[in-house]
Predicted model as a PDB file, atoms N, CA, C, CB and O in Angstrom, pLDDT in the B-factor column:
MODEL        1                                                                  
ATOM      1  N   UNK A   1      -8.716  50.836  -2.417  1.00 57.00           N  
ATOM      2  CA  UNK A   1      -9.615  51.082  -1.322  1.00 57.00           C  
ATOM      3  C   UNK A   1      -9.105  50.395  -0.051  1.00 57.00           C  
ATOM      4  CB  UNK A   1     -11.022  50.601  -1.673  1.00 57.00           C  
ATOM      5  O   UNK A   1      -9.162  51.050   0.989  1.00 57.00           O  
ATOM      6  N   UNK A   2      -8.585  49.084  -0.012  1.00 58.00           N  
ATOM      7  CA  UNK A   2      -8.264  48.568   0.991  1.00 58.00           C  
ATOM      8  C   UNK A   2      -6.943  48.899   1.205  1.00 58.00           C  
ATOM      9  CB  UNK A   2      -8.537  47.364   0.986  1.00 58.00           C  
ATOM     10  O   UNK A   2      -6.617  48.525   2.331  1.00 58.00           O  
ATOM     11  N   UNK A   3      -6.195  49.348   0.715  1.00 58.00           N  
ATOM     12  CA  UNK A   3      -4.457  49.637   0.547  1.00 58.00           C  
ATOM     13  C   UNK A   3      -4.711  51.337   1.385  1.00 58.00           C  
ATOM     14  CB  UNK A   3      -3.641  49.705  -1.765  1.00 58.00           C  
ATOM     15  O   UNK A   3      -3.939  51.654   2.290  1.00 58.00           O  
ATOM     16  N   UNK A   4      -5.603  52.090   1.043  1.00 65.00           N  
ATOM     17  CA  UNK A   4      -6.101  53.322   1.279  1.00 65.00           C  
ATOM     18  C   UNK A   4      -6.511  53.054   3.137  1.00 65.00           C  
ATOM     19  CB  UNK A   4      -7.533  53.682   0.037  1.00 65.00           C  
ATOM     20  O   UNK A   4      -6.110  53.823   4.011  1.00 65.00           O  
ATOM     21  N   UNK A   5      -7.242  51.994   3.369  1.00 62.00           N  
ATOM     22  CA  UNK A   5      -7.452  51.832   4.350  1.00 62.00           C  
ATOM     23  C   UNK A   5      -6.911  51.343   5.681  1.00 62.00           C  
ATOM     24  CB  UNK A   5      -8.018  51.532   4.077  1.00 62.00           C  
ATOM     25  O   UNK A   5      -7.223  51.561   6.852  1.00 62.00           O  
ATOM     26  N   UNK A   6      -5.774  50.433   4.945  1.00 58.00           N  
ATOM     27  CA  UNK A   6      -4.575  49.861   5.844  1.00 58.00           C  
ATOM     28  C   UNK A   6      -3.440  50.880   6.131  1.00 58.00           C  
ATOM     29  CB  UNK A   6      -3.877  48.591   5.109  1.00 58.00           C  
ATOM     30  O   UNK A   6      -2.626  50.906   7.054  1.00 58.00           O  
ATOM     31  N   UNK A   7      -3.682  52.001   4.711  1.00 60.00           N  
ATOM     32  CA  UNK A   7      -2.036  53.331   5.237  1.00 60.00           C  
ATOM     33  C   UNK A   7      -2.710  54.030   6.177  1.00 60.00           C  
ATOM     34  CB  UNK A   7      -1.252  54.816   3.834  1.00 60.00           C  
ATOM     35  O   UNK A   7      -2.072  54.703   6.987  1.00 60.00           O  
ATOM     36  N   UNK A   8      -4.094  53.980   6.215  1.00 65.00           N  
ATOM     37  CA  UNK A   8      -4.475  55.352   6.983  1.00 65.00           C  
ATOM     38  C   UNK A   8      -4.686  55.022   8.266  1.00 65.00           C  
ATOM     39  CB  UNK A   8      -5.749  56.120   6.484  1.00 65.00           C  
ATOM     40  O   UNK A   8      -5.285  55.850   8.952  1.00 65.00           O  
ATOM     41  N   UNK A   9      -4.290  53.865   8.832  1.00 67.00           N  
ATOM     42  CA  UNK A   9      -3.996  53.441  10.234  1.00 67.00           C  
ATOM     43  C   UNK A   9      -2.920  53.645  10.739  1.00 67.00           C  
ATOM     44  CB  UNK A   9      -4.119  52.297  10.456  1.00 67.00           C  
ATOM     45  O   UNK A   9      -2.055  54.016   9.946  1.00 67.00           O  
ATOM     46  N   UNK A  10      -2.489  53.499  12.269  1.00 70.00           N  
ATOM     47  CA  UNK A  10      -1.379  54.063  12.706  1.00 70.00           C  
ATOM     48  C   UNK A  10      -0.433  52.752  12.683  1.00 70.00           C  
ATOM     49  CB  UNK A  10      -1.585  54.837  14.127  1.00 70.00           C  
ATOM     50  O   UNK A  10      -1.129  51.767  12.932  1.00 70.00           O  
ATOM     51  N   UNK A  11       0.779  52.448  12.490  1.00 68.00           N  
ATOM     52  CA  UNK A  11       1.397  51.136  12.616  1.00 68.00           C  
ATOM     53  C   UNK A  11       1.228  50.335  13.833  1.00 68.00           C  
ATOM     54  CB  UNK A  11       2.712  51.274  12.447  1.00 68.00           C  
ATOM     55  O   UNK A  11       0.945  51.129  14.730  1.00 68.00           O  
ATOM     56  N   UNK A  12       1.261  49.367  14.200  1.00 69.00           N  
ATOM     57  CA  UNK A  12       1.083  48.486  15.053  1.00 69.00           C  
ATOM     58  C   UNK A  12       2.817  48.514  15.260  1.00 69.00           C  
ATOM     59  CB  UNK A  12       0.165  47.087  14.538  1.00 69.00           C  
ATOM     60  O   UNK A  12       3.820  48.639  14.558  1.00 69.00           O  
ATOM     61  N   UNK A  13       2.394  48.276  16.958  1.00 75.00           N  
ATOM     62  CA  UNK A  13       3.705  48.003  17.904  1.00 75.00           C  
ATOM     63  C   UNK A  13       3.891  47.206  18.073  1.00 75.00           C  
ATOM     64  CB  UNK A  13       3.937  48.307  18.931  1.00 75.00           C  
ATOM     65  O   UNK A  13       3.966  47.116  19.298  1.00 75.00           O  
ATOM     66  N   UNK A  14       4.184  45.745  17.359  1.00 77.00           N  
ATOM     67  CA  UNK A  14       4.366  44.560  17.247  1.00 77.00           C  
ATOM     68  C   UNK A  14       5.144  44.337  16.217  1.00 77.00           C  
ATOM     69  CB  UNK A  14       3.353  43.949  17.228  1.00 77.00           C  
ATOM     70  O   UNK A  14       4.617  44.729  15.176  1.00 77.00           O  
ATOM     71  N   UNK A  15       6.289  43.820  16.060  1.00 82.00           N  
ATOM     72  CA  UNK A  15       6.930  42.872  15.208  1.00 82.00           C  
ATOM     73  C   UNK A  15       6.407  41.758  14.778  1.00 82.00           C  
ATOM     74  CB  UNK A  15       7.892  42.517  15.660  1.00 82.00           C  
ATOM     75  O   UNK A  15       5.828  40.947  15.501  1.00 82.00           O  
ATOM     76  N   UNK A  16       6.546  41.673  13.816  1.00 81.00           N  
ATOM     77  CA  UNK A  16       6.338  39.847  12.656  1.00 81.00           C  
ATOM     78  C   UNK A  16       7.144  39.122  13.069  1.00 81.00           C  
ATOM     79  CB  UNK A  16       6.713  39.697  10.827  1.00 81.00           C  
ATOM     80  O   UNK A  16       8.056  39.811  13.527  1.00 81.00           O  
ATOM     81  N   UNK A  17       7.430  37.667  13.222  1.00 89.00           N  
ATOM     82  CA  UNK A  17       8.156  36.436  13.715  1.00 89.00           C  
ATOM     83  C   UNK A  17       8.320  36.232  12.188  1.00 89.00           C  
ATOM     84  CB  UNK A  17       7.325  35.153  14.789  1.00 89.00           C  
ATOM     85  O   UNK A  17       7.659  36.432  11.169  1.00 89.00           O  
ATOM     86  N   UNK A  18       9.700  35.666  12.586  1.00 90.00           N  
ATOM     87  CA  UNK A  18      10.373  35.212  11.131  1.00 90.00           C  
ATOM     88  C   UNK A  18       9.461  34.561   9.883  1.00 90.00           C  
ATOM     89  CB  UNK A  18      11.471  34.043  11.476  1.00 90.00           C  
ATOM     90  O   UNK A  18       9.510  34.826   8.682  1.00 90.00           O  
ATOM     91  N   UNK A  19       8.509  33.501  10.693  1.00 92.00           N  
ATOM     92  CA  UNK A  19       8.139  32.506  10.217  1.00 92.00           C  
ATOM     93  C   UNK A  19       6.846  33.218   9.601  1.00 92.00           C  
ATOM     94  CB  UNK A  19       8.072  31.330  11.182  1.00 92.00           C  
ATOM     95  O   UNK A  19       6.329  32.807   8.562  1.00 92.00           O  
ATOM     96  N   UNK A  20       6.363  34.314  10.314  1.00 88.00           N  
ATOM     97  CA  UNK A  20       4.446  34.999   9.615  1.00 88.00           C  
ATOM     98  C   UNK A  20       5.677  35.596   8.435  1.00 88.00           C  
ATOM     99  CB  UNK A  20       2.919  36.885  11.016  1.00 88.00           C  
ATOM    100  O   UNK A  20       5.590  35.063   7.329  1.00 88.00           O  
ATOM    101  N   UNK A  21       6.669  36.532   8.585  1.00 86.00           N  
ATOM    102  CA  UNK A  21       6.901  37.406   7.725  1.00 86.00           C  
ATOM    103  C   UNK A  21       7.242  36.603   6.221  1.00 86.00           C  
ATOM    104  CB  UNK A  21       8.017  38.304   8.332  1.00 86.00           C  
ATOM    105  O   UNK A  21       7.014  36.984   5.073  1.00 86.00           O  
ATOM    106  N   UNK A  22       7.835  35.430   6.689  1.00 91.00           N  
ATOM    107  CA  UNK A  22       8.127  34.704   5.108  1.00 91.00           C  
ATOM    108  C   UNK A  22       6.706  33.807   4.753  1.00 91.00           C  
ATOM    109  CB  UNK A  22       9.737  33.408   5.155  1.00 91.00           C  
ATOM    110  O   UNK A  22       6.284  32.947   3.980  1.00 91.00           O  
ATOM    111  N   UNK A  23       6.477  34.287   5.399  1.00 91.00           N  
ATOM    112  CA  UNK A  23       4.814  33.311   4.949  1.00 91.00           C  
ATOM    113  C   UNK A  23       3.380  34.136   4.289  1.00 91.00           C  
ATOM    114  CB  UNK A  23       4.054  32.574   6.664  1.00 91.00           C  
ATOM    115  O   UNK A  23       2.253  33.773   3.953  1.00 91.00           O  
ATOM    116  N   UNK A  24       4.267  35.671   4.329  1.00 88.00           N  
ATOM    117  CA  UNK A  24       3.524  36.526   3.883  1.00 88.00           C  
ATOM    118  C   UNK A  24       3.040  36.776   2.485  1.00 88.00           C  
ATOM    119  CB  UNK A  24       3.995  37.356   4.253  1.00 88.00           C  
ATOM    120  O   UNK A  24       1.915  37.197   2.214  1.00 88.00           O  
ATOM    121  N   UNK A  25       4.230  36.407   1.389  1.00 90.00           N  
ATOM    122  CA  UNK A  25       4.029  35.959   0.224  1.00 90.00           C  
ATOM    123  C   UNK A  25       3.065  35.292  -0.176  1.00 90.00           C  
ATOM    124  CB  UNK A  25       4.786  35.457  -0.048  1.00 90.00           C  
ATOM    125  O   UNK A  25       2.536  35.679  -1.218  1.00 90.00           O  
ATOM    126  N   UNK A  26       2.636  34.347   0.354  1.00 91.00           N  
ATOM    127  CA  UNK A  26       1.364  33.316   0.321  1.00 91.00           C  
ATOM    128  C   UNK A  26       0.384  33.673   0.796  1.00 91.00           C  
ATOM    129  CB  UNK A  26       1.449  32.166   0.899  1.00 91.00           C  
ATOM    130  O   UNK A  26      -0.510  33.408  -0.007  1.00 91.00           O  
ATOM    131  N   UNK A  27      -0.099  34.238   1.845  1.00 89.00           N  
ATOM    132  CA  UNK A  27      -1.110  35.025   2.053  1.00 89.00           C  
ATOM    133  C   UNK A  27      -1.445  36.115   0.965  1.00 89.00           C  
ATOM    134  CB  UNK A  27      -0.871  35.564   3.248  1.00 89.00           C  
ATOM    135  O   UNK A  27      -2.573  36.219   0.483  1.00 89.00           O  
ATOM    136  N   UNK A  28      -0.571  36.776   0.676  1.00 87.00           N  
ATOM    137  CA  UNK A  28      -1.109  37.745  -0.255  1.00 87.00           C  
ATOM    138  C   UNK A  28      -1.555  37.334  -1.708  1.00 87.00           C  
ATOM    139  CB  UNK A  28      -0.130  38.731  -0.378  1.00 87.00           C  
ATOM    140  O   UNK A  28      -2.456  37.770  -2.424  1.00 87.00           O  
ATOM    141  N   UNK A  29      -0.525  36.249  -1.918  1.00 90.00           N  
ATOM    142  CA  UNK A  29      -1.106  35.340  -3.486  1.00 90.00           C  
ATOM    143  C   UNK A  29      -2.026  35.011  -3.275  1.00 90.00           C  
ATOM    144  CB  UNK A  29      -0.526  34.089  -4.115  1.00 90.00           C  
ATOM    145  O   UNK A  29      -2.841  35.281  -4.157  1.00 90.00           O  
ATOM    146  N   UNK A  30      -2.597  34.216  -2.021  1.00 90.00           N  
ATOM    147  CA  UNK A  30      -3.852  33.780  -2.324  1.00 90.00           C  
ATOM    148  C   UNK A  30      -4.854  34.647  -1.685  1.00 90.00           C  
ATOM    149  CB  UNK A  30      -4.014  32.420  -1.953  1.00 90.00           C  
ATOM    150  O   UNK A  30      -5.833  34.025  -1.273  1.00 90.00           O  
ATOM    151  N   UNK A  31      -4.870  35.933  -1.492  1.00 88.00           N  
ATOM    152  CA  UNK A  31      -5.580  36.664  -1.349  1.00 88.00           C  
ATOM    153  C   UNK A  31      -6.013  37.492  -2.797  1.00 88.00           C  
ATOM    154  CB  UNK A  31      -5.065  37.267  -0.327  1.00 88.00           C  
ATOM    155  O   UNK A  31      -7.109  37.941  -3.131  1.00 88.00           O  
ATOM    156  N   UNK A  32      -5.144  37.501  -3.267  1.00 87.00           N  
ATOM    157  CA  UNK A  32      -5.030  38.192  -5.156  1.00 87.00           C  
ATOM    158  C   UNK A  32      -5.750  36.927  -6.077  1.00 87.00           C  
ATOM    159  CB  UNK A  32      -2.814  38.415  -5.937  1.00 87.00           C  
ATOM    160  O   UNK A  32      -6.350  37.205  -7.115  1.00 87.00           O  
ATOM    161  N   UNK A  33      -5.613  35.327  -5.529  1.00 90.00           N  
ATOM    162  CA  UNK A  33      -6.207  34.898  -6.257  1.00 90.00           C  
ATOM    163  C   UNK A  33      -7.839  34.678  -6.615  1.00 90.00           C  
ATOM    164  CB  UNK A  33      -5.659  34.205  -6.145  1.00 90.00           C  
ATOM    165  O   UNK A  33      -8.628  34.522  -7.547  1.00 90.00           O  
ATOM    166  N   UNK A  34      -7.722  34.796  -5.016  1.00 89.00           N  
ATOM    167  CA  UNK A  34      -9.160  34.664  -4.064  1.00 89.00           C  
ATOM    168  C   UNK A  34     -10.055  36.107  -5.060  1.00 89.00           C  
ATOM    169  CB  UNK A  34      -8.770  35.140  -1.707  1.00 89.00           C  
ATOM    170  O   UNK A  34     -11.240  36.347  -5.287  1.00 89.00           O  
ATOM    171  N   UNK A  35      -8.947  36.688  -5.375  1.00 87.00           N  
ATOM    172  CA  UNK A  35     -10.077  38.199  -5.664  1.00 87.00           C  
ATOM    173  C   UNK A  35     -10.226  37.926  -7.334  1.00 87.00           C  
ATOM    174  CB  UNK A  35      -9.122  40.280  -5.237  1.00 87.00           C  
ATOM    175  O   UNK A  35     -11.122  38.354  -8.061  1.00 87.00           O  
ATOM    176  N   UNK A  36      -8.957  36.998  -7.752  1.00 87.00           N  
ATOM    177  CA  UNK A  36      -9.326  37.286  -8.934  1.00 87.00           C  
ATOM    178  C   UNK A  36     -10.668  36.067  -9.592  1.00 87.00           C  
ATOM    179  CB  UNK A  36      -7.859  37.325  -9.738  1.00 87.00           C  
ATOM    180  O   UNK A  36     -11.336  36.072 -10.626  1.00 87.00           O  
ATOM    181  N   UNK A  37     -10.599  35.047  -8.309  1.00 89.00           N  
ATOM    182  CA  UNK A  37     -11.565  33.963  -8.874  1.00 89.00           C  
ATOM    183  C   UNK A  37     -13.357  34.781  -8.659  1.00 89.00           C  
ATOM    184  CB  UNK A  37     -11.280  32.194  -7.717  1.00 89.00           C  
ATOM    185  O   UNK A  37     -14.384  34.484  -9.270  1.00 89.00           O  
ATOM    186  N   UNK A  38     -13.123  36.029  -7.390  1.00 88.00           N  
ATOM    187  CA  UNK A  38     -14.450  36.616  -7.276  1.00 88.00           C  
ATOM    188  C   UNK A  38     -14.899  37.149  -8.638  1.00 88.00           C  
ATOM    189  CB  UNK A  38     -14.459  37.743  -6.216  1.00 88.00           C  
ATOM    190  O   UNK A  38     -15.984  36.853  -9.137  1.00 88.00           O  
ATOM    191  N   UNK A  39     -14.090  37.871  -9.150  1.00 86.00           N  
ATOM    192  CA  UNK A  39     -14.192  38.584 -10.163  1.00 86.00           C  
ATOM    193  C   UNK A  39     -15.055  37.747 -11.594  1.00 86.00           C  
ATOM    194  CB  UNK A  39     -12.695  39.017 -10.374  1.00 86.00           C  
ATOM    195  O   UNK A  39     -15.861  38.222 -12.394  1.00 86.00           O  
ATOM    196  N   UNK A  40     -14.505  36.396 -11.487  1.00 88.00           N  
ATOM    197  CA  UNK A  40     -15.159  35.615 -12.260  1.00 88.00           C  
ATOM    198  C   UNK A  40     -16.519  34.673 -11.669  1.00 88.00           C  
ATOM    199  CB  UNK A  40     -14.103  34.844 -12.758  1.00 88.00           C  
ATOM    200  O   UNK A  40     -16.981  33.691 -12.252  1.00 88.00           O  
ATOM    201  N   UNK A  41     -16.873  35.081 -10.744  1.00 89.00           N  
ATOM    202  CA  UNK A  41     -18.027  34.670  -9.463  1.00 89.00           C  
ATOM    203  C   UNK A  41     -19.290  35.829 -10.249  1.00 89.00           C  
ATOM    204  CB  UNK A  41     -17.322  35.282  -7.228  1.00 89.00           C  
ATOM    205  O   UNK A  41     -20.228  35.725 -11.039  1.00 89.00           O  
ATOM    206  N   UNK A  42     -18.689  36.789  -9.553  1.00 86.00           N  
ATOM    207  CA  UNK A  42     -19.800  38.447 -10.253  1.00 86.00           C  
ATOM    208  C   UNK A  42     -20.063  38.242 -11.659  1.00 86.00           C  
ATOM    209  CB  UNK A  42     -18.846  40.303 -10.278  1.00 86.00           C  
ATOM    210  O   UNK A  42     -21.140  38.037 -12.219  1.00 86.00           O  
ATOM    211  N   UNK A  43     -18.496  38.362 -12.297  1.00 85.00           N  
ATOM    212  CA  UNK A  43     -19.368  38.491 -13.125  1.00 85.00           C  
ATOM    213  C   UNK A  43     -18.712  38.008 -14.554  1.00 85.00           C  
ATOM    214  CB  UNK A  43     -19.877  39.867 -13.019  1.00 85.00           C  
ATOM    215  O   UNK A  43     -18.316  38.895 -15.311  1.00 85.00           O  
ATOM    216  N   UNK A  44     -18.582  36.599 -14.957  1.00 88.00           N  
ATOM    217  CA  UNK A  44     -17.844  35.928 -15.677  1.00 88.00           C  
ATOM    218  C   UNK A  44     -17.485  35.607 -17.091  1.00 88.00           C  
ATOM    219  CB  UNK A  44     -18.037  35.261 -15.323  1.00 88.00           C  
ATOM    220  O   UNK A  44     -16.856  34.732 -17.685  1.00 88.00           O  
ATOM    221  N   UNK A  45     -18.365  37.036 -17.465  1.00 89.00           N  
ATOM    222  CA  UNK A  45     -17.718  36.912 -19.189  1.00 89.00           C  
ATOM    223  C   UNK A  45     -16.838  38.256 -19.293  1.00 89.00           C  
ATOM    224  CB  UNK A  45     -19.185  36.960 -20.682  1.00 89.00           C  
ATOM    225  O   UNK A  45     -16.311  38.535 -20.370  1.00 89.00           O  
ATOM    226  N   UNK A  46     -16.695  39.019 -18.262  1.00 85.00           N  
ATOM    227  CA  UNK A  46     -16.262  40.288 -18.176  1.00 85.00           C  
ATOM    228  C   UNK A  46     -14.300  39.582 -18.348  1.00 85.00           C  
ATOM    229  CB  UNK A  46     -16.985  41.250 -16.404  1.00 85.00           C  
ATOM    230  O   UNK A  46     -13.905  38.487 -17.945  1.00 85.00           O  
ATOM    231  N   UNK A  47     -13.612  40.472 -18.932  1.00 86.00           N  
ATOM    232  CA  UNK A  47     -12.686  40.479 -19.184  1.00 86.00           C  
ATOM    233  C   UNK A  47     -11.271  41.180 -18.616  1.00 86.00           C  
ATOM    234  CB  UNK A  47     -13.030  40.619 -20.007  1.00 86.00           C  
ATOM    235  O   UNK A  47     -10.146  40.848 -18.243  1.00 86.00           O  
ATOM    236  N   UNK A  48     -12.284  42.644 -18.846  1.00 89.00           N  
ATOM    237  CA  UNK A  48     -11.072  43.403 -18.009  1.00 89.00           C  
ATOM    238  C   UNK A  48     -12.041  44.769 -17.619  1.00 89.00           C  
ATOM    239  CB  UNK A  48      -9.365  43.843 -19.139  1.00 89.00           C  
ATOM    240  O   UNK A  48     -12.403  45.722 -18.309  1.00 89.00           O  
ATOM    241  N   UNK A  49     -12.424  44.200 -15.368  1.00 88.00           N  
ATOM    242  CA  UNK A  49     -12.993  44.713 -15.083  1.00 88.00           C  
ATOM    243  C   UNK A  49     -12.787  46.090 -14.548  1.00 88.00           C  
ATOM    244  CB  UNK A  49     -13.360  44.047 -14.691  1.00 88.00           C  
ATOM    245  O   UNK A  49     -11.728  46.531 -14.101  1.00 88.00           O  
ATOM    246  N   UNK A  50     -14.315  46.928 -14.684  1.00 89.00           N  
ATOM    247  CA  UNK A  50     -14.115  48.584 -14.651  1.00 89.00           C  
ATOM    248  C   UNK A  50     -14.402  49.103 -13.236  1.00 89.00           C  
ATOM    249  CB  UNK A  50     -15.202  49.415 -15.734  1.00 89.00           C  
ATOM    250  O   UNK A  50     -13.995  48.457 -12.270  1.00 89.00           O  
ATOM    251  N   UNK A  51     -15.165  50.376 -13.057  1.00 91.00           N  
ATOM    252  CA  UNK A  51     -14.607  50.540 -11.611  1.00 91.00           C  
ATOM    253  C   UNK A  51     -15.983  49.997 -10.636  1.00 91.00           C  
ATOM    254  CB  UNK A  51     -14.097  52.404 -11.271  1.00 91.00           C  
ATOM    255  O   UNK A  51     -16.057  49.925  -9.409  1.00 91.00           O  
ATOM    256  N   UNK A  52     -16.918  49.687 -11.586  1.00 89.00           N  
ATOM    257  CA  UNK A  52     -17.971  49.353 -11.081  1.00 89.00           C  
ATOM    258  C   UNK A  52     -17.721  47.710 -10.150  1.00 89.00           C  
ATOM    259  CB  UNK A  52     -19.006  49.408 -12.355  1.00 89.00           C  
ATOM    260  O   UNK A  52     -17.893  47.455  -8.958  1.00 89.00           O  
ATOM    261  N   UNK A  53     -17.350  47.011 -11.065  1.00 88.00           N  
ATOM    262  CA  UNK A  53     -17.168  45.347 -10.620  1.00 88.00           C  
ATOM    263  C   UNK A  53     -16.030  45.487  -9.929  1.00 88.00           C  
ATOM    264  CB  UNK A  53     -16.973  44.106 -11.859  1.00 88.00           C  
ATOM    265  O   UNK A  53     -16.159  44.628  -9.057  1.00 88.00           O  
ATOM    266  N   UNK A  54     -14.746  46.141  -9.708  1.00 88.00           N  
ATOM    267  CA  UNK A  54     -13.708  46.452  -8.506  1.00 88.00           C  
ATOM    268  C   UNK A  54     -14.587  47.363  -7.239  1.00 88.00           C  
ATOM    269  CB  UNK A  54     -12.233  47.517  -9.218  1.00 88.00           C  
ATOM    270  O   UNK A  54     -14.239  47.469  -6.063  1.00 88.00           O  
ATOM    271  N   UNK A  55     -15.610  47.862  -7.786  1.00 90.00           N  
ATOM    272  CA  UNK A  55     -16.170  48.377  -6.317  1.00 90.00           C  
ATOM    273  C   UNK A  55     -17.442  47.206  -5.505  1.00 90.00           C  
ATOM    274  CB  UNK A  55     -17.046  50.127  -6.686  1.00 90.00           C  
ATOM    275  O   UNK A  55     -17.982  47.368  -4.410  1.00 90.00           O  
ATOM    276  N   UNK A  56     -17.636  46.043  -6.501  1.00 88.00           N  
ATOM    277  CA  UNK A  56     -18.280  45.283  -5.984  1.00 88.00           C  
ATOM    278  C   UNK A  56     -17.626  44.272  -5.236  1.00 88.00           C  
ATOM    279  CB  UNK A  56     -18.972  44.920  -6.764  1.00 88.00           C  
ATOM    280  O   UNK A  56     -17.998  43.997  -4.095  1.00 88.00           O  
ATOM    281  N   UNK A  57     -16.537  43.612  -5.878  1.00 88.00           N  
ATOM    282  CA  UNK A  57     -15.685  42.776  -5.563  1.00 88.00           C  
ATOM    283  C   UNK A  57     -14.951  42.996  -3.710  1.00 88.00           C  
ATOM    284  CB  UNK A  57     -14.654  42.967  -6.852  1.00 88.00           C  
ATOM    285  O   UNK A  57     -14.826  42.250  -2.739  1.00 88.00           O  
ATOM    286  N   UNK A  58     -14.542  44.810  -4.095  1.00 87.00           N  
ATOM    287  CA  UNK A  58     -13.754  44.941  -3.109  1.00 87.00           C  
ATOM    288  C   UNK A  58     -14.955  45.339  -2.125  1.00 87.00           C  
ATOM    289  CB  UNK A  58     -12.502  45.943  -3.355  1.00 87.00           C  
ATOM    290  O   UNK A  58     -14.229  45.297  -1.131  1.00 87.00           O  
ATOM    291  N   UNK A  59     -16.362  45.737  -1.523  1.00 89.00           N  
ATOM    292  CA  UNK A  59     -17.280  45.702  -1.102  1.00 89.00           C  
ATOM    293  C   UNK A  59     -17.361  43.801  -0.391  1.00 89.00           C  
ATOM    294  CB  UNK A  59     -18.209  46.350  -2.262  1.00 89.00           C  
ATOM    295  O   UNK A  59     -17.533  43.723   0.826  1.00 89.00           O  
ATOM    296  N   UNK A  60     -17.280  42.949  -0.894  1.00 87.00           N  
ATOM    297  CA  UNK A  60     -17.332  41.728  -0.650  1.00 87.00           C  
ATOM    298  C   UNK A  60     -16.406  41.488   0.043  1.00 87.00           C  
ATOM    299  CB  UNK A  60     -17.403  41.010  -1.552  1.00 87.00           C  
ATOM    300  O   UNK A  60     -16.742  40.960   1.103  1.00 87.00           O  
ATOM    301  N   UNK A  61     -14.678  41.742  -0.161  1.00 84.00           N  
ATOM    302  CA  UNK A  61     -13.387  41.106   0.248  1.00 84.00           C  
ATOM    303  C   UNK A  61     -13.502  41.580   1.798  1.00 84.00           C  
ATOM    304  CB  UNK A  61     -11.905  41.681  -0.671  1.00 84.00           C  
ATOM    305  O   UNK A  61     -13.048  41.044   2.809  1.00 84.00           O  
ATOM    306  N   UNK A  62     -14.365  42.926   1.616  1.00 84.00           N  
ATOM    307  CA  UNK A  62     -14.016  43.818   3.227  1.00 84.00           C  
ATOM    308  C   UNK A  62     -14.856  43.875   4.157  1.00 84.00           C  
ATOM    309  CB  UNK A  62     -13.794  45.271   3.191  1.00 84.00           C  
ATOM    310  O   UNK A  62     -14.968  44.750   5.016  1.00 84.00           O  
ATOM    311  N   UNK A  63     -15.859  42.331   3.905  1.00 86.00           N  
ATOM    312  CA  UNK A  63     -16.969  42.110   4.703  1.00 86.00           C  
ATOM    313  C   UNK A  63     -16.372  40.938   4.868  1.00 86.00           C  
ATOM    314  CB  UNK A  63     -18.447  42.234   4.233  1.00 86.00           C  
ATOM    315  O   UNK A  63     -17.141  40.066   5.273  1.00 86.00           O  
ATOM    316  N   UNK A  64     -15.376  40.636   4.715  1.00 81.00           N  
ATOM    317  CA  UNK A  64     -14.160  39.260   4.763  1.00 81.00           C  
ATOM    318  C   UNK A  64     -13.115  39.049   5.507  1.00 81.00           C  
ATOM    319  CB  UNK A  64     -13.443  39.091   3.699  1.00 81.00           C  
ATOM    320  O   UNK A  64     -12.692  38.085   6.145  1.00 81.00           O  
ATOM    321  N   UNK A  65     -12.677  40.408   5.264  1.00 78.00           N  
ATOM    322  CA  UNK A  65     -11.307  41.048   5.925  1.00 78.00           C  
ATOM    323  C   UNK A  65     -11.617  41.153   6.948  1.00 78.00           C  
ATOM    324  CB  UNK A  65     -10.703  42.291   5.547  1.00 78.00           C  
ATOM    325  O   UNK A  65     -10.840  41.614   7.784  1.00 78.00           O  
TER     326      UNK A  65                                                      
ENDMDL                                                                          
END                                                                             
């Protein structure tokens, strides 16, 4: 949903500085972790969540974003 939402924009006319682009790795880990600790926030005996708790989760991240 959010990957859906970032292609369907037009690219930005700006270049990354050396220093955001290698620092990008880390942003995104802890954005994946951030989602995966929500996941256990909602809803924490769940194991391996379905499309219901990924539509809640990602509902939350994009009132974030």
């Amino acid at each position: 949903m959010i990957l859906e939402q970032i292609a369907a924009r037009p690219p930005l006319d700006l270049a990354l500085s050396d220093d955001t682009a290698a620092r990008l790795p880390l942003i995104v880990g802890g954005l994946s972790l951030a989602l995966a600790r929500a996941f256990t926030i909602i809803e924490p005996k769940i194991k391996n969540p379905g499309p219901n708790e990924w539509e809640r989760v990602s509902r939350i991240f994009n009132l974030l974003l």
